[in-house]
N, C-alpha and C positions, 0 to 999 in steps of 0.2 A: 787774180792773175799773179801780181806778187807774191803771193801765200803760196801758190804749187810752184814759182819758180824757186823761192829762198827754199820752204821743205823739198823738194827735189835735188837741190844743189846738196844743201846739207847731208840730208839722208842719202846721198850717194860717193859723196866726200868722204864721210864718216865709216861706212862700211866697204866700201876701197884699201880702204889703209888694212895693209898684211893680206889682203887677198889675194889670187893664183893671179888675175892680170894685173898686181902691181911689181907682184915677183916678176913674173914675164916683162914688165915694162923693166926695170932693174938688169934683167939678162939679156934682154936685145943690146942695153946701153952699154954692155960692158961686151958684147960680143963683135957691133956693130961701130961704135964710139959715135955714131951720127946722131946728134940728139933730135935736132930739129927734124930730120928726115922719121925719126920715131913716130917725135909726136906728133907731126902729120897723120901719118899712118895711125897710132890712136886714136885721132880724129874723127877722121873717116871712117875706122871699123866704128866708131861708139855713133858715133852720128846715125850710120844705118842700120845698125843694129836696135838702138834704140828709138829710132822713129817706129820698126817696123814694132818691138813688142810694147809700145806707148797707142801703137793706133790698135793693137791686139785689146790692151786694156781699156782702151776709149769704147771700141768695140760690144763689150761683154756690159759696160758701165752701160750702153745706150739699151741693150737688149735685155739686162735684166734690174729689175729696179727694187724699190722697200725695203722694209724696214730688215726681210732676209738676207737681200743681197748686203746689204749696209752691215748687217751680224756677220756674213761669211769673208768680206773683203775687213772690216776692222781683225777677225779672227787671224785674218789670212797672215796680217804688219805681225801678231803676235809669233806665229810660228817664225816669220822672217826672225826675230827678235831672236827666237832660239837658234834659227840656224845661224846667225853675225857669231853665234860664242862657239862654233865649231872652224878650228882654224882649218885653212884649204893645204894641199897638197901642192908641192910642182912636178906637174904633170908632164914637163920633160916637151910641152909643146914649143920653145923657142928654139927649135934646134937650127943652125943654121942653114939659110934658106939662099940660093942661086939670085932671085929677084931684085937683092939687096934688103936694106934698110924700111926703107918705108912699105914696098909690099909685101914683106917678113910682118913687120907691125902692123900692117892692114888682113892680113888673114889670118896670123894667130890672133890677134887680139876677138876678131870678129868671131872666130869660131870658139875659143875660149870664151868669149860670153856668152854664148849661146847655154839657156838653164842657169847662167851664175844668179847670186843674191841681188847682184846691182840691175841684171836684165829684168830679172822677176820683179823685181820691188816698182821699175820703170813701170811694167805694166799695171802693180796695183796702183800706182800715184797717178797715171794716167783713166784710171777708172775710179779712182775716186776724185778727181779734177776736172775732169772730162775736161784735158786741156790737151791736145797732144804735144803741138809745137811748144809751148811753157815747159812740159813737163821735160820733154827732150833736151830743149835747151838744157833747162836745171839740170839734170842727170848726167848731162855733159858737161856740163860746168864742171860740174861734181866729181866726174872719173877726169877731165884733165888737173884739176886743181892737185887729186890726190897722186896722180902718175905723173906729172912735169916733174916735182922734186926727184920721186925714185927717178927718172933717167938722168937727170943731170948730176943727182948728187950718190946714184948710184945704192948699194948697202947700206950707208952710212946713215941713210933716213929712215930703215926699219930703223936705227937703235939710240931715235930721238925719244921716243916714248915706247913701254913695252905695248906689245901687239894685242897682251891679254885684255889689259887698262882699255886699250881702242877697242877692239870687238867688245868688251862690256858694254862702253857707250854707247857704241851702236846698236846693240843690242836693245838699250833702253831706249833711245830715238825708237826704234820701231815699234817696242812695246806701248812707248807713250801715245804712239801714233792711233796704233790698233784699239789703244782702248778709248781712246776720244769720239775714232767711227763708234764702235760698240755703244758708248755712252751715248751720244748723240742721235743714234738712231732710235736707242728707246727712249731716249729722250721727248723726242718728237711723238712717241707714241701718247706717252701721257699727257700733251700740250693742245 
């Protein structure tokens, strides 16, 4: 249970940083000045967002088992891997919203994850955990650790480290992920 909550935390900490909802989380803050009413609103869209694609990947993790499934979810961390090195776009979803603060940050963030790296990755950590609520927690952990700074401190925290340097490591987090399922499942084979 510690193992999916620290790698979920991690691996969603790590490829957050420069992505479109931290941008988004950065332009609410500078649009809205409420930080705390933000990160609520963060909160809550990653909370349900990612319970619902954590119980998707508990799901597929209960239904399909072996040593194939274990080659096609370790494959899957690898492609994740490649997508972390393709920087995101801003897609112009913060725009501002009548509701305020927090329910601005609660439905762009929600629908902006919807298909991101950090949603998809939820569900492969949840199919290879088969934890949902650990996984979720970690995953949130993860996306508030990496978006409290960007609202509070605004732009200033893309240009603590460069974005390329972070999607690298992320990139590697997921590769080293993918290839340990790979490994270990044929592992098992020969054992």
């Amino acid at each position: 249970m510690l193992e999916a909550f620290g790698v979920s935390t991690a691996a969603v900490a790590i490829a957050e940083i420069g992505d479109k909802t931290q941008l988004l989380a950065i332009v609410l803050a500078a649009t809205f000045r409420k930080p705390v009413a933000i990160l609520l609103g963060v909160l809550a869209a990653t909370l349900l967002n990612h319970t619902i694609a954590a119980a998707l990947g508990f799901a597929l993790g209960q239904w399909f088992e072996g040593r194939l499934f274990q080659t096609v979810l370790g494959l899957s961390f690898v492609v994740m891997a490649a997508w972390a090195l393709i920087p995101d776009k801003d897609d112009g979803a913060a725009a501002r919203d009548r509701g305020g603060a927090f329910l601005t940050a609660l439905i762009a963030f929600f629908f902006v994850e919807i298909g991101d790296k950090t949603q998809v990755a939820t569900s492969l950590l949840a199919a290879r955990f088969q934890d949902v609520a650990t996984v979720t927690a970690g995953t949130t952990l993860g996306m508030m650790l990496a978006n409290a700074p960007a609202v509070f401190l605004g732009e200033a925290v893309t240009k603590i480290a460069p974005l390329r340097t972070i999607r690298m490591i992320a990139a590697l987090l997921f590769a080293v992920i993918g290839v340990c399922i790979v490994g270990a499942a044929w592992l098992a084979l020969a054992a």
